[in-house]
N, CA, C and O of each residue as an XYZ file, in Angstrom:
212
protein
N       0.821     -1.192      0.000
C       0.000      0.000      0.000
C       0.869      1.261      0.000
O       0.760      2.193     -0.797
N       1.765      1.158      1.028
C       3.255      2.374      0.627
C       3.388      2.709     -0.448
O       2.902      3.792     -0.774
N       4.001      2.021     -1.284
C       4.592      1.912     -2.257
C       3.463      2.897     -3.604
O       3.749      3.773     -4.420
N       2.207      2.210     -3.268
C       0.958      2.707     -4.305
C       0.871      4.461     -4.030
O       0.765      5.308     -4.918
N       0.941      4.681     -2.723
C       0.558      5.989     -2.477
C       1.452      7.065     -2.832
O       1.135      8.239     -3.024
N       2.772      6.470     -2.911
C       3.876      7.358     -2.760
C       4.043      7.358     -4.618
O       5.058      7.927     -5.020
N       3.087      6.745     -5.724
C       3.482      6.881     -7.097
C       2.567      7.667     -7.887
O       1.427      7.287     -8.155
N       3.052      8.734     -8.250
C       2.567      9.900     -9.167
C       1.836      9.362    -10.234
O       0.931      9.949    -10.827
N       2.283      8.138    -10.485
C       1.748      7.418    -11.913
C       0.075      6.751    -11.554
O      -0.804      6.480    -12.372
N       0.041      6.620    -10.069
C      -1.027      6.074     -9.974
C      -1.797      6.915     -9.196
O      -3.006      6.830     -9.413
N      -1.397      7.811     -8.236
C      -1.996      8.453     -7.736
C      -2.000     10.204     -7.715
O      -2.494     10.989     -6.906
N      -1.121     10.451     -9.141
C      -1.124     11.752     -9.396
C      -1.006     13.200     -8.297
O      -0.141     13.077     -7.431
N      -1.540     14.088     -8.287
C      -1.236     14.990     -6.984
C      -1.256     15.161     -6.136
O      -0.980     16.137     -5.438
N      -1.961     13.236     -5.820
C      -2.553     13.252     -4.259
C      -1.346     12.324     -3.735
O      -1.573     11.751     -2.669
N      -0.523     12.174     -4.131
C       1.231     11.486     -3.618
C       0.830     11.610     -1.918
O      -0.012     12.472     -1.667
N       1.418     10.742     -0.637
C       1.769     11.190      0.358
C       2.666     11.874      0.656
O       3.785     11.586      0.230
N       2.437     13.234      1.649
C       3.550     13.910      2.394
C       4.417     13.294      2.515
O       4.461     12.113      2.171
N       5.754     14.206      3.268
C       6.783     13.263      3.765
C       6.513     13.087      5.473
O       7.177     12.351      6.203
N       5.313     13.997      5.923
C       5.023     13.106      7.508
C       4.209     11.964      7.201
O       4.595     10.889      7.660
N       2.985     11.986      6.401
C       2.669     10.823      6.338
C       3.310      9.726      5.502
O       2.935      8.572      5.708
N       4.079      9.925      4.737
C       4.813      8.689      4.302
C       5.805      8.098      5.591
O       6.050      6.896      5.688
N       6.417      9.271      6.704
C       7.264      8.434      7.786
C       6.259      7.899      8.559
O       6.428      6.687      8.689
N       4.777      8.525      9.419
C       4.070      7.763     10.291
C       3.718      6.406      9.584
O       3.503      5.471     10.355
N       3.608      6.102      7.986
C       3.199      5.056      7.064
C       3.980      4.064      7.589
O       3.567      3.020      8.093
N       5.274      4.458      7.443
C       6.685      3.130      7.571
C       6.904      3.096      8.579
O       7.822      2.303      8.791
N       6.432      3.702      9.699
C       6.723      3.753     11.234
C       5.924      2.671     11.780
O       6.251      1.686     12.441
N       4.244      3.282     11.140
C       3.779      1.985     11.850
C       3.654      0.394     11.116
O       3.361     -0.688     11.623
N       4.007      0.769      9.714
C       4.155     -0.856      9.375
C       5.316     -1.596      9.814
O       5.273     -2.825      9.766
N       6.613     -0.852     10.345
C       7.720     -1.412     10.992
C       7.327     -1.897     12.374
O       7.807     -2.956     12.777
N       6.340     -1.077     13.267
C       6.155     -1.635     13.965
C       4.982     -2.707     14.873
O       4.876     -3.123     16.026
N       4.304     -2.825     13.708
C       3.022     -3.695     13.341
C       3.934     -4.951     13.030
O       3.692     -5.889     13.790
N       4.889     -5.188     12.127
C       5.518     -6.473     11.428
C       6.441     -6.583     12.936
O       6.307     -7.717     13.395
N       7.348     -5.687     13.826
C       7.899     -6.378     14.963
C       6.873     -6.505     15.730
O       7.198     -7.135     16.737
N       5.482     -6.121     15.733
C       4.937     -6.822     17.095
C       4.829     -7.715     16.745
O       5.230     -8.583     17.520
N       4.198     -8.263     15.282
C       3.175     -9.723     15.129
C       4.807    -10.366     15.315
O       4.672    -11.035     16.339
N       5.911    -10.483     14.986
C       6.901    -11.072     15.177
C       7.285    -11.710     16.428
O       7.086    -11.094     17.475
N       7.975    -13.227     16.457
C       8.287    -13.649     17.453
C       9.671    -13.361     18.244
O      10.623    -13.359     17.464
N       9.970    -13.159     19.369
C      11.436    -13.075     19.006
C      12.560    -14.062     18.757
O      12.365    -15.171     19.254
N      13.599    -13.909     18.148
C      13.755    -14.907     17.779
C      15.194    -15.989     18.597
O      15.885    -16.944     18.242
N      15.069    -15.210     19.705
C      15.567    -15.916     20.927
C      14.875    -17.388     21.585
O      15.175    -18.515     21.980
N      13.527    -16.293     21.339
C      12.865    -17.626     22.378
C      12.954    -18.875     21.658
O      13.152    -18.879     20.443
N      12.804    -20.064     22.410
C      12.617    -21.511     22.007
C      11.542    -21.506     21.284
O      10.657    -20.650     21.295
N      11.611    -22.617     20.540
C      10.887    -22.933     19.736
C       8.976    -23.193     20.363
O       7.925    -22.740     19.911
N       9.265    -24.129     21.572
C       8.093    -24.878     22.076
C       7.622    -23.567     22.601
O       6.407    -23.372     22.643
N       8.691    -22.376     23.127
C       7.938    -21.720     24.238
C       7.175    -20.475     23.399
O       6.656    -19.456     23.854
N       7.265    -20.807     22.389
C       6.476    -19.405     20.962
C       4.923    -20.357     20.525
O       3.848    -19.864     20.185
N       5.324    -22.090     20.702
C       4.209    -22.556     20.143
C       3.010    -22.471     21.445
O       1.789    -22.535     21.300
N       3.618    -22.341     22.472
C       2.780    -22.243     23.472
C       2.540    -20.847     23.721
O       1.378    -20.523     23.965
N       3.255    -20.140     23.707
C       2.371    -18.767     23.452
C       1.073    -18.592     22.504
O      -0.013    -18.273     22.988
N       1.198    -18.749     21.549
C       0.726    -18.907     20.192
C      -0.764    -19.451     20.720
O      -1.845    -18.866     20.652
N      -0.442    -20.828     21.295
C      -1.733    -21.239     21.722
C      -2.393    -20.804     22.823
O      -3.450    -21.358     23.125
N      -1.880    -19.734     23.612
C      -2.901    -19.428     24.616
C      -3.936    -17.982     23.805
O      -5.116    -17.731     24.054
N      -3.061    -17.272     22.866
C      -4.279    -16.526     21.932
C      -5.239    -16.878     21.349
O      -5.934    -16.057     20.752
């Protein structure tokens, strides 16, 4: 969706700012590290997390 908003070709004069293009990548950076596991933890102890959601 970034990518679409930020192209003149498709979205002509309505391009995103450059604040909303950083809050854009701010929160998809930090949307993709929450859903992320870390990647310390053990294996079993992510599948059991996993299953108490």
């Amino acid at each position: 969706m970034m990518p679409m908003t930020n192209d003149r070709k498709v979205m002509g004069e309505r391009v995103d700012g450059r604040l909303t293009n950083i809050l854009g990548w701010v929160t998809t950076g930090v949307t993709f590290l929450e859903r992320s596991p870390p990647k310390w933890m053990p294996f079993g102890v992510r599948e059991r997390e996993k299953s108490k959601t």
